[in-house]
N, C-alpha and C positions, 0 to 999 in steps of 0.2 A: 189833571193828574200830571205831578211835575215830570216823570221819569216820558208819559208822551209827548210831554212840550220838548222835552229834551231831543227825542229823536225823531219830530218833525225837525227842529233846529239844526239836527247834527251834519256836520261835511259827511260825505256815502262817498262808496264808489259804487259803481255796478259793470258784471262781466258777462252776465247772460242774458240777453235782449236780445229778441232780433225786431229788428227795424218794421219791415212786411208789418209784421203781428204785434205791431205800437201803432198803427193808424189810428190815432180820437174817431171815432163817431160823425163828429161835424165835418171834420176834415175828409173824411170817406164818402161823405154825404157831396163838399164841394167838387171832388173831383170826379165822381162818377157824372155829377150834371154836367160839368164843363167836355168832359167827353165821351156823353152819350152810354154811359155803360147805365143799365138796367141792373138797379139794385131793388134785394127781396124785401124792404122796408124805405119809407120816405122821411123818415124823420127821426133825431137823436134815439127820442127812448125805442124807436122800431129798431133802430140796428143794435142797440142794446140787447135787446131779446133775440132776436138773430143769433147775435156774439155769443150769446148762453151756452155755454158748450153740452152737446148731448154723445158723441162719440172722436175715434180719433178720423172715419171720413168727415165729416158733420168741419171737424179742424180744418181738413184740407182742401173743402170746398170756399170756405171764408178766405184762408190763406191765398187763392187762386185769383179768386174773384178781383178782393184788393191790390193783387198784382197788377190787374188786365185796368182797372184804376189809373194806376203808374204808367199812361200814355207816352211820356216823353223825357227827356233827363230834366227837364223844369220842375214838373212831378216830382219825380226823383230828388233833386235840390230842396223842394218845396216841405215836404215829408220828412226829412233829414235834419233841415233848418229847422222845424217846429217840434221835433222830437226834443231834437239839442237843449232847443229852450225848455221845453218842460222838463229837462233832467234839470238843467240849473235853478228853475223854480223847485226840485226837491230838495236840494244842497247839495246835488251831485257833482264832485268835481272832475270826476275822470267817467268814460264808458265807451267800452267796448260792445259793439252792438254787432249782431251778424247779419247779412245779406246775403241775398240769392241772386247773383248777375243771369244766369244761367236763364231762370223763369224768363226774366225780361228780354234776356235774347232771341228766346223761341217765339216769345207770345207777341213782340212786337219789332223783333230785328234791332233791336238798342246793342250798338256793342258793348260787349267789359269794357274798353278804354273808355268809353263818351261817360258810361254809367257813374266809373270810377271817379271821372270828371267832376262828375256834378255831386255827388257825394263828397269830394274834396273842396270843392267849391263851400258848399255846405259847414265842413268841419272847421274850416280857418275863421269861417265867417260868426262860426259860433264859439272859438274861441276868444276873437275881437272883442264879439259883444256880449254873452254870456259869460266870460273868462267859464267854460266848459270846458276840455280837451275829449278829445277821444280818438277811436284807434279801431279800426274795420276787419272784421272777419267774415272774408266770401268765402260761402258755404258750398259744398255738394251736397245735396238734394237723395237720399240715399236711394231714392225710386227710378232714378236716370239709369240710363246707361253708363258702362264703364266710358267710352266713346265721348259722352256728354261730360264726366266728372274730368276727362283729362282736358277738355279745353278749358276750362274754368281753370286748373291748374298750371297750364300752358299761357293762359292771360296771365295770372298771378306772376308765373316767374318775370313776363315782361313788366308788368308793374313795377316790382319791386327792387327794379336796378335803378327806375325813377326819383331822383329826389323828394324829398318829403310826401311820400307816396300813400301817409297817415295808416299803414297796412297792418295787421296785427299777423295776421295768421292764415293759413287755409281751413275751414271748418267739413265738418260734416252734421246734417241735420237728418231732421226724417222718421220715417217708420222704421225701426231695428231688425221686427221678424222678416226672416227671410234676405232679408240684404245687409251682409255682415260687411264691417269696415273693410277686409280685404278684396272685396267685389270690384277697392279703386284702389288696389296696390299701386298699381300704373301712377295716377294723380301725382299718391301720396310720395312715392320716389321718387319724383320730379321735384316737388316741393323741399322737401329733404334736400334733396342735391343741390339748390338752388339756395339752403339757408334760411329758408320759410317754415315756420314753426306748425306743429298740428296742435289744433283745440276739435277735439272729437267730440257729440253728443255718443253716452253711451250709458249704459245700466237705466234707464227708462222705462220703456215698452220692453227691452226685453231685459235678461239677466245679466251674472255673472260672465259669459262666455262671449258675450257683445262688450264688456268693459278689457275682457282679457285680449279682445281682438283688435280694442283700439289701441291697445298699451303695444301690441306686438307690431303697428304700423309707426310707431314712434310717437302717440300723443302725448304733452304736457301738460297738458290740462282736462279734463273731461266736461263735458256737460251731463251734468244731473249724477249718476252715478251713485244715487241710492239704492238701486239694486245689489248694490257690493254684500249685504249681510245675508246674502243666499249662499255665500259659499266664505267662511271664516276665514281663511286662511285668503281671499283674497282683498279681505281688511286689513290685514296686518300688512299686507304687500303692499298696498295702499299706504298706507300711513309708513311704513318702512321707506317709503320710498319718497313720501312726502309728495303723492301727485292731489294736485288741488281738485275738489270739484267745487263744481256750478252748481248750486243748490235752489232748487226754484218751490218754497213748499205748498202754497194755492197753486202752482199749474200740477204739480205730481195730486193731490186732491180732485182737481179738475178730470185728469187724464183716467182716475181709478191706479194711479200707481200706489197709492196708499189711502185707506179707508173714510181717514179724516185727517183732521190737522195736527189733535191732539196724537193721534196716531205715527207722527212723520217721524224721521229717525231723527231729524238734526240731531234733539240733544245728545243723540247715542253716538252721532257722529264724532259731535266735538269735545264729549266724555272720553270715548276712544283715540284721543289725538291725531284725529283727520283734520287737515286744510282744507278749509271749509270757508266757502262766500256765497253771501247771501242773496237773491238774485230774484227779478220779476217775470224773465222770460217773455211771455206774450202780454202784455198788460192788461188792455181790453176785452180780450176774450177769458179772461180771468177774472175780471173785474178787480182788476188791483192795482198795485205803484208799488216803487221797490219801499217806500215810507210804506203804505198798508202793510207789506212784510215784515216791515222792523216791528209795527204795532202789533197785526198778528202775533208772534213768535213771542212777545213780548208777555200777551196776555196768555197767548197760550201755554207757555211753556215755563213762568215768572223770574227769565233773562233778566237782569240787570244789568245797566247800564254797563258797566266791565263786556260784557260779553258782547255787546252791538260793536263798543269801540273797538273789540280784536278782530269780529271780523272787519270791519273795515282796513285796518290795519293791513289783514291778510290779503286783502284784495288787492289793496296798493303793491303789495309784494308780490303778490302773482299776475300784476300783470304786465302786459307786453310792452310798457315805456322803457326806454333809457334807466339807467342803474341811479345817477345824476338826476333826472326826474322825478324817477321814484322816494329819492330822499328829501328832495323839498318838498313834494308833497306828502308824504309823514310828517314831516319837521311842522307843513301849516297844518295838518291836519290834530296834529296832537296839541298844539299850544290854541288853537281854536275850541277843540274838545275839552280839554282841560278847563277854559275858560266859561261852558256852556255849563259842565258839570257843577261849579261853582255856582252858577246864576241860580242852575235851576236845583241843588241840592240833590242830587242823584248820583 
């Protein structure tokens, strides 16, 4: 089918990953033996079915595990370098991916600077040799303590006085019920005050009132925020206001945020004139690539080619690069598309 050959082909970007919840199977597999962590399957297709998601603890036991995995910033480099590459095996040129320093601090005394370290390490090395870039969002963990979210914010502001410090944002992740964005007012005005942007997960797990509580901490972006059509008039604010979401439509299926695929708001999203990018979130435990999302959407929803190329477009624009950046990469991204479109008659 030419319109999929097309958008295996096509340059992507992606804004919603996180790092953690990209571990391949094998890769999870080599690092537990090498140290000594006791995994609940011995071989690829076992951590597969593992992966299989059945609830949101069921999530955050996986998520844990994988951390305690990530023994050392080697790990960490190691995880980051093979991710990178598999985004450039998609034709992903840009991605922002989010991480949890925080986890690794408690669970093995790794501080935010070494972690950051080795992750930078990682991101030059995979722009060298992937020509990939990409751009980091350390998360707060919405299950922490307020105490826990401000030193993560308290690293970040040192970070980001650093040169090429590859930093995108401070993030918030997590379970929504019960821990609303303002639980880390503290963090988030430090951040703020230091010039460090918010990318909030919100409208997920829970509604309208978790997306209005990110907007009221200062966020720019949201993650997921398909919850918005609970409450209409907080669509039009949305879109009035031009804040992007993070659209992930296999993990919101996954999670029960919405029934089926066929089900999912996107097209109602980008019918409605929301800023909208299209995004894989947790890969593995989804069973997906930000490509199987272009194909999904594609089949499900019978997108045309037009509509893959704006989000991409959009993504480049919302995200955290240089202004100067962002323009040569539209500039190759649309004379490369333009050329694919051509090949493959789509």
């Amino acid at each position: 089918m030419s319109l999929h050959e097309f958008l295996i082909a096509m340059p992507k970007v992606e804004l919603h990953v996180h790092l953690e919840g990209a571990v391949p199977p094998a890769t999870l597999l080599k690092l537990a033996a090498r140290n000594g962590i006791d995994l609940p399957a011995r071989t690829v297709e076992e951590v597969r079915r593992w992966f299989a998601f059945r609830d949101f603890p069921h999530f955050v036991e996986i998520y844990l595990l994988i951390s305690r995995c990530l023994q050392s910033t080697d790990d960490i480099e190691l995880v980051a370098l093979e991710f990178l590459r598999d985004q450039a095996a998609q034709q992903i040129r840009h991605t922002e991916f989010t991480y949890t320093p925080y986890t690794h601090l408690i669970q093995k005394g790794l501080s935010i600077a070494d972690q950051h370290a080795a992750l930078n390490r990682a991101r030059r090395q995979a722009e060298r040799e992937y020509g990939v870039t990409c751009r980091m969002i350390f998360d707060i963990a919405r299950e922490v303590s307020p105490e826990a979210g401000l030193k993560t914010a308290e690293a970040m502001v040192a970070l980001w006085s650093t040169p090429d410090h590859g930093l995108a944002a401070l993030g918030l992740g997590g379970y929504e019920v019960g821990h609303p964005a303002d639980k880390f007012a503290a963090a988030f005005a430090l951040a703020r005050a230091a010039g460090i942007p918010l990318i909030l997960h919100a409208g997920e797990t829970d509604g309208p009132a978790s997306i209005r509580a990110a907007l009221a901490q200062g966020a720019v972006r949201l993650g997921h925020g398909v919850r918005c059509y609970d409450e209409p008039a907080l669509v039009a604010e949305l879109r009035d206001r031009a804040i992007p979401l993070e659209v992930c439509p296999s993990s919101n299926v996954c999670l029960g945020v919405v029934p089926s695929l066929a089900q999912h708001p996107l097209p109602r999203l980008l019918a409605d004139g929301l800023t909208v990018t299209l995004n894989s979130d947790d890969p593995p435990f989804f069973d997906t690539t930000l490509t199987q999302e272009y194909l999904r959407c594609a089949d499900a929803f019978g997108f045309g080619a037009e509509v893959f190329v704006e989000l991409v477009a959009t993504a480049v624009r919302v995200s955290r690069l240089p202004e100067a950046d962002k323009a040569r990469l539209l500039a190759d991204i649309h004379t490369e598309t333009a050329a694919l479109r051509r090949q493959y008659g789509v």
